[in-house]
N, C-alpha and C positions, 0 to 999 in steps of 0.2 A: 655447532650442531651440524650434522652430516646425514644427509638422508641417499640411501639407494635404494634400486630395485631389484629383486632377487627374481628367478626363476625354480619354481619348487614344482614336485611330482605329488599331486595327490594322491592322497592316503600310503603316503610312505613318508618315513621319517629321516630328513636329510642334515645331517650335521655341517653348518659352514663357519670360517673362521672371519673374524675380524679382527682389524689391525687399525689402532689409531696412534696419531703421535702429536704431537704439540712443537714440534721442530727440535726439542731436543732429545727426548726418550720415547720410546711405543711402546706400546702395550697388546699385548695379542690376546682374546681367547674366543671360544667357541661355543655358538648357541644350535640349538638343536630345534628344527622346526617341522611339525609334524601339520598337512593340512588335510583334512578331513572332504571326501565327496557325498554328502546327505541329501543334499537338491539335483533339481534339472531332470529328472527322470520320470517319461510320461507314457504309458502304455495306450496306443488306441490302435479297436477292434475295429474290423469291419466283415456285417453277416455275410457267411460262404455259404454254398450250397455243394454236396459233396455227394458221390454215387455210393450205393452198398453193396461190398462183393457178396461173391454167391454163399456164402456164410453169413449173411445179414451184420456183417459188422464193416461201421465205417473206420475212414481216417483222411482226418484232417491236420493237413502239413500249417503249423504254421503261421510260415512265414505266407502263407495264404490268406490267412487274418490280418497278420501287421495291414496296420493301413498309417503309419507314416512316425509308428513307435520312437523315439530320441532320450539321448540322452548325454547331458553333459560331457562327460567321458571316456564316453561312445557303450553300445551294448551287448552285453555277453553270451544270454541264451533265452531265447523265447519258447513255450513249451502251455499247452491246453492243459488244462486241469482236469480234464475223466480220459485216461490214457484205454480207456476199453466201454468205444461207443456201439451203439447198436441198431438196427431200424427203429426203436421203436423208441429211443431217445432225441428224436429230434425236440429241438426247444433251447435255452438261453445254455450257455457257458461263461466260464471264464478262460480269459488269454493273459498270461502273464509274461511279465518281462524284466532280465535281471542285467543290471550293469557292470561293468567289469570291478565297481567296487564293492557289488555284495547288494544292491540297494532291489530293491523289487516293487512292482507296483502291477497294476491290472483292470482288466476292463471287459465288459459282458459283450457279449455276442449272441446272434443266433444265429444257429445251422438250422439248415435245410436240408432234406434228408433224403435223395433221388434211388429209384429203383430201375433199373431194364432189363433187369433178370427177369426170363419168363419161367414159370414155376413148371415143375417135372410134372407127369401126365403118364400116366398107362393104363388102355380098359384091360378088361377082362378080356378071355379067350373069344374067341368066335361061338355062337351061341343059338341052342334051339330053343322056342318058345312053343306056344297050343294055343292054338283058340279054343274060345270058350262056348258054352250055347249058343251064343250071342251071335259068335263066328267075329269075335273080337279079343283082341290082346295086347299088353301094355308092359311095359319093362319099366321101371326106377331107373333115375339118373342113378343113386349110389349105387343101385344094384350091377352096373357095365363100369364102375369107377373101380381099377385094380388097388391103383395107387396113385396117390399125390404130395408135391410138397413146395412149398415156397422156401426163398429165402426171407422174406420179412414178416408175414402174415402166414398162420394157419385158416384166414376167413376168404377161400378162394369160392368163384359165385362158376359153377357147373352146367354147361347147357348141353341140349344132343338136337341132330338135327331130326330121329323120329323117337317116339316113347310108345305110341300107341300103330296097332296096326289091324288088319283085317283082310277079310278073304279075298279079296284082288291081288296080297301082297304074298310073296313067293319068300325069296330073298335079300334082304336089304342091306346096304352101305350105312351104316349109322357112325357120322362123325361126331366127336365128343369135344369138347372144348375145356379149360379150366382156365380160368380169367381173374388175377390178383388185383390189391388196392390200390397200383399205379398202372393198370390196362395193360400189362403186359399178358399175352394171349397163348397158349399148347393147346397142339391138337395133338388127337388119336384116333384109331377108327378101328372099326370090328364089322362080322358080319350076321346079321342075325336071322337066323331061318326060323319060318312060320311054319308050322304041321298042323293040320286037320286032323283030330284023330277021331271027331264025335260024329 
């Protein structure tokens, strides 16, 4: 009895010959051996934190996740499983990982969801106002707010530096501010004249 050792290609099918003899006749034929890669393939995540362009959608590369993925074989393509994230999807995932035999496995994560876009701003025009009996007058933040808009958040928090005003006051510098859910801060500003007219 004869024992060797062979050198085979996983998951391919390699045909080798053998040749035995007895010192007077041989005999030759050929076995076919196919070895199979099912193990050894381990995906591990590690939580990223990633910025959101100014379209509120993120992306996360990755090989940014891999935190030390292996495999037998070696590995063929790593790829996040929601290919269209958003602000407002921060929270678990999955990271998956496939090896060059087809084998896949996977493992959770969590993103973390970063903003430093500051959200667009524009008051209204320059603007008269009246006093009243009182010989006092007040404007609405909405009412000097043209327009606004965030990339991640429609819930932006509106300040002005005056709302209310009165008969000392001529013309005033009134700056506006719009301020979203990671502090990123827009100004704008306008001018808002007071008239007596009672």
């Amino acid at each position: 009895e004869t024992t060797a050792t062979i050198n085979v290609i996983p998951a391919q099918t390699t045909t080798y010959y053998v040749t035995t003899t007895d010192g007077i006749s041989s005999c030759t034929n050929s076995i076919n051996i196919r070895v199979l890669d099912t193990l050894g393939l381990d995906a591990i995540a590690q939580n990223v934190s990633a910025y959101a362009d100014s379209t509120g959608r993120v992306y996360v590369n990755p090989t940014d996740v891999n935190n030390g993925s292996s495999a037998v074989c070696g590995i063929d393509n790593m790829w996040i499983g929601d290919t269209a994230i958003y602000c407002v999807d921060a929270g678990d995932f999955w990271f998956f990982a496939e090896d060059v035999n087809g084998n896949i496995d996977s493992a959770q994560f969590t993103l973390t969801i970063l903003d430093s876009i500051k959200p667009t701003l524009a008051s209204v025009s320059d603007t008269i106002i009246y006093l009243d009996a009182n010989g006092e007058a007040a404007v609405s933040i909405n009412s000097i707010v043209a327009s606004s808009n965030d990339n991640c958040t429609s819930m932006l928090t509106f300040t002005a530096s005056d709302t209310t005003f009165d008969c000392t006051d001529d013309t005033v510098l009134v700056t506006l501010s719009a301020r979203d859910e990671s502090g990123n801060v827009s100004y704008d500003s306008l001018l808002i004249t007071i008239l007596d007219t009672i």
